[in-house]
C-alpha positions in Angstrom: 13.2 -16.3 -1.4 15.1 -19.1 -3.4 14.1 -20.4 -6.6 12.5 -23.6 -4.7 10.6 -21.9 -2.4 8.9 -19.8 -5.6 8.2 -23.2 -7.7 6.3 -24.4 -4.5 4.6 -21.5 -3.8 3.4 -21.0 -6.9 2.6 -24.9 -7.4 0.6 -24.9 -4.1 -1.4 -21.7 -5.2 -2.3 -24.3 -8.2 -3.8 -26.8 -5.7 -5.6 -23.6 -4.1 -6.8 -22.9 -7.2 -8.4 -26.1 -7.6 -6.5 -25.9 -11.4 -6.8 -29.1 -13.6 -3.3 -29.7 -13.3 -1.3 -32.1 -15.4 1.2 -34.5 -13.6 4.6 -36.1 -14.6 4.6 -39.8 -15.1 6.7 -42.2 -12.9 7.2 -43.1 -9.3 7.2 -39.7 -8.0 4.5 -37.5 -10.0 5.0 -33.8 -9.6 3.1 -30.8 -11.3 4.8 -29.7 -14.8 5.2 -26.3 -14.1 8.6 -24.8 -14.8 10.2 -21.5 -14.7 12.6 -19.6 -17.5 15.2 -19.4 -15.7 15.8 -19.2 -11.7 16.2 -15.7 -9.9 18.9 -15.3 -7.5 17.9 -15.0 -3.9 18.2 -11.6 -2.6 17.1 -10.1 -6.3 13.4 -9.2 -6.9 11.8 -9.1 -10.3 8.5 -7.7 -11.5 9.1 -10.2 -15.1 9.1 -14.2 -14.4 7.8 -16.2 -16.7 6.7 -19.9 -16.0 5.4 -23.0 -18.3 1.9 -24.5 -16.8 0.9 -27.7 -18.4 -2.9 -27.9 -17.6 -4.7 -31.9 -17.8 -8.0 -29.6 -19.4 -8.6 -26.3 -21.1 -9.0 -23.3 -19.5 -9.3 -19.5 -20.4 -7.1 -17.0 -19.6 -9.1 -14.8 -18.0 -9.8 -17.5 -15.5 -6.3 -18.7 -14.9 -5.1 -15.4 -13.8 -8.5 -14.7 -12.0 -8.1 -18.4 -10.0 -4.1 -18.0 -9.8 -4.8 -14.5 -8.2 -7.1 -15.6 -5.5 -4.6 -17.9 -4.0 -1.4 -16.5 -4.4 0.3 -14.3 -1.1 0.4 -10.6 -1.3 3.7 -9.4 -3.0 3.1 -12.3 -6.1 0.3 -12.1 -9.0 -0.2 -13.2 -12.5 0.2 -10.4 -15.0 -0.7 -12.7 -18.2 -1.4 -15.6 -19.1 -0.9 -16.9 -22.9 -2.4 -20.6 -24.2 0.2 -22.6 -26.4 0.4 -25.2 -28.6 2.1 -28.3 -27.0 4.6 -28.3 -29.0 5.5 -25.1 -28.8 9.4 -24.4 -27.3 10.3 -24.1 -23.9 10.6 -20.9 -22.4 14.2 -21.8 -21.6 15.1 -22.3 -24.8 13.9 -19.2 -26.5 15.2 -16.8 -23.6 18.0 -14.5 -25.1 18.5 -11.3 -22.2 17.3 -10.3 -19.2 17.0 -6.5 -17.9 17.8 -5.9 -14.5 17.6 -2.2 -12.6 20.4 -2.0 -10.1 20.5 0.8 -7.7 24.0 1.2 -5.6 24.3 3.2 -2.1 27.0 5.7 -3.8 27.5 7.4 -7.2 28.8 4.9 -9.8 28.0 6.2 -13.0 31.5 6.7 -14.3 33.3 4.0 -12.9 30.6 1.9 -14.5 31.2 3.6 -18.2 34.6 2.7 -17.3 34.4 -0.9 -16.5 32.9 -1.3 -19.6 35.3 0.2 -22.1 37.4 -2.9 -22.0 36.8 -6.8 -20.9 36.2 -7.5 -17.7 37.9 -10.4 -16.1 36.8 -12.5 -13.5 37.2 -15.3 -11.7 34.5 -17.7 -12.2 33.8 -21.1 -10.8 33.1 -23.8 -13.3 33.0 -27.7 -13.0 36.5 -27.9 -13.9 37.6 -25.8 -11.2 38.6 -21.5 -11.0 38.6 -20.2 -14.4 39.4 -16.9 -16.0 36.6 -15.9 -17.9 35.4 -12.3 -19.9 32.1 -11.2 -19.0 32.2 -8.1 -21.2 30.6 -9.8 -24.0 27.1 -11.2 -21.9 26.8 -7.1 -21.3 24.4 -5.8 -24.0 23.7 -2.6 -22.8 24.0 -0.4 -19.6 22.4 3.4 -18.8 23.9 4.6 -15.7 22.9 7.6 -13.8 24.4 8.5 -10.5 23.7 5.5 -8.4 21.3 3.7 -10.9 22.3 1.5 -13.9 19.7 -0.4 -16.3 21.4 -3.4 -17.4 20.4 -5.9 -20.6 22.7 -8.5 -20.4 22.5 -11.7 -22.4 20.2 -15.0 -20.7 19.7 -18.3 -22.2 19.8 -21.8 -22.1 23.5 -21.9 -21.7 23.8 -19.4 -18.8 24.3 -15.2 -18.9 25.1 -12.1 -17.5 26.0 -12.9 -13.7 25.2 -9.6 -11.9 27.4 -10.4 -9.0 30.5 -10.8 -10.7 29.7 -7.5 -13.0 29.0 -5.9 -9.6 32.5 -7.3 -7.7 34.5 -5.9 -10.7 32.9 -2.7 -10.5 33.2 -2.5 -6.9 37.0 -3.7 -7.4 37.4 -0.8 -9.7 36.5 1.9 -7.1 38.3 0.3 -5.0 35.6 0.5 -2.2 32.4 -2.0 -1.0 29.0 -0.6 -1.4 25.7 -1.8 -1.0 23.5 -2.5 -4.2 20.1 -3.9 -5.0 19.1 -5.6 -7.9 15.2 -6.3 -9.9 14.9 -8.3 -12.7 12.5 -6.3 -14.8 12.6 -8.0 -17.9 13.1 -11.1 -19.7 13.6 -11.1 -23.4 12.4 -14.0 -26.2 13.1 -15.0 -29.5 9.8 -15.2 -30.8 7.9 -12.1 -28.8 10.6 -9.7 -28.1 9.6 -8.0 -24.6 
């Protein structure tokens, strides 16, 4: 699913919900509800995190008991956590995501490889094709056989970009395979995990 269709689902399991929800001012009122950060369609993730700004209190408890009764199968509210409203976005306290990729052949060693040096890719940026290192947004990988955990950095200003990580590696063995990829963690500055 694409990042849109996951902010409406979620937003019309609000109305469901019959949630207090707060509105935007302006011509055009909306929900505030925002995401960390977007997940890329085709991925799957069992850690997304989202901002709800509710027009009266609530518990909890009956946030994730309301939210559950409404949303599809496949989505659910883990947690749910009451802050101040001043507190920091979400966005801007992300530093790393985990992600569990699991590839159709062996790639254990070409991925220790990859990452003794920089990797260089071509990236696409507002100014056009640039040549850019990615070995830097890697934090950490454990790879066995055909699965590789991955913590790579995530904030504000962008992060690790999976793909590109993965077309290296896949230029490196000099072959295409197929790969998934779950998000399985997002890391903060204040919490940790």
């Amino acid at each position: 699913m694409s990042h849109l269709d996951v902010q409406r689902l979620f937003q019309r399991a609000m109305h469901r919900a019959n949630l207090p929800m707060a509105y935007s001012q302006g011509f055009n009122p909306h929900p505030i509800v925002s995401f960390a950060t977007a997940l890329a369609v085709g991925y799957t993730s069992i850690s997304e995190w989202v901002d709800v700004k509710l027009a009266k209190d609530i518990t909890e408890t009956e946030f994730i008991e309301k939210m559950n009764s409404a949303l599809p199968a496949g989505f659910c509210v883990l947690k749910a956590k009451i802050v101040e409203n001043n507190a920091k976005s979400l966005t801007a306290i992300m530093k790393a995501a985990e992600y569990d990729v699991t590839a159709s052949c062996d790639i254990e060693d070409a991925m220790h490889e990859l990452l003794s040096d920089d990797i260089v890719v071509t990236k696409k940026t507002k100014s056009g094709m640039k040549e850019v290192n990615i070995r830097p947004d890697v934090y950490a990988v454990d790879a066995h056989g055909s699965s590789i955990h991955i913590t790579g950095r995530l904030d504000a200003a962008g992060g690790l970009n999976i793909e590109l990580l993965m077309g290296s590696l896949k230029e490196k063995m000099g072959g295409d395979f197929g790969y998934t990829v779950r998000r399985t963690n997002i890391i903060f500055e204040t919490e940790g995990k």
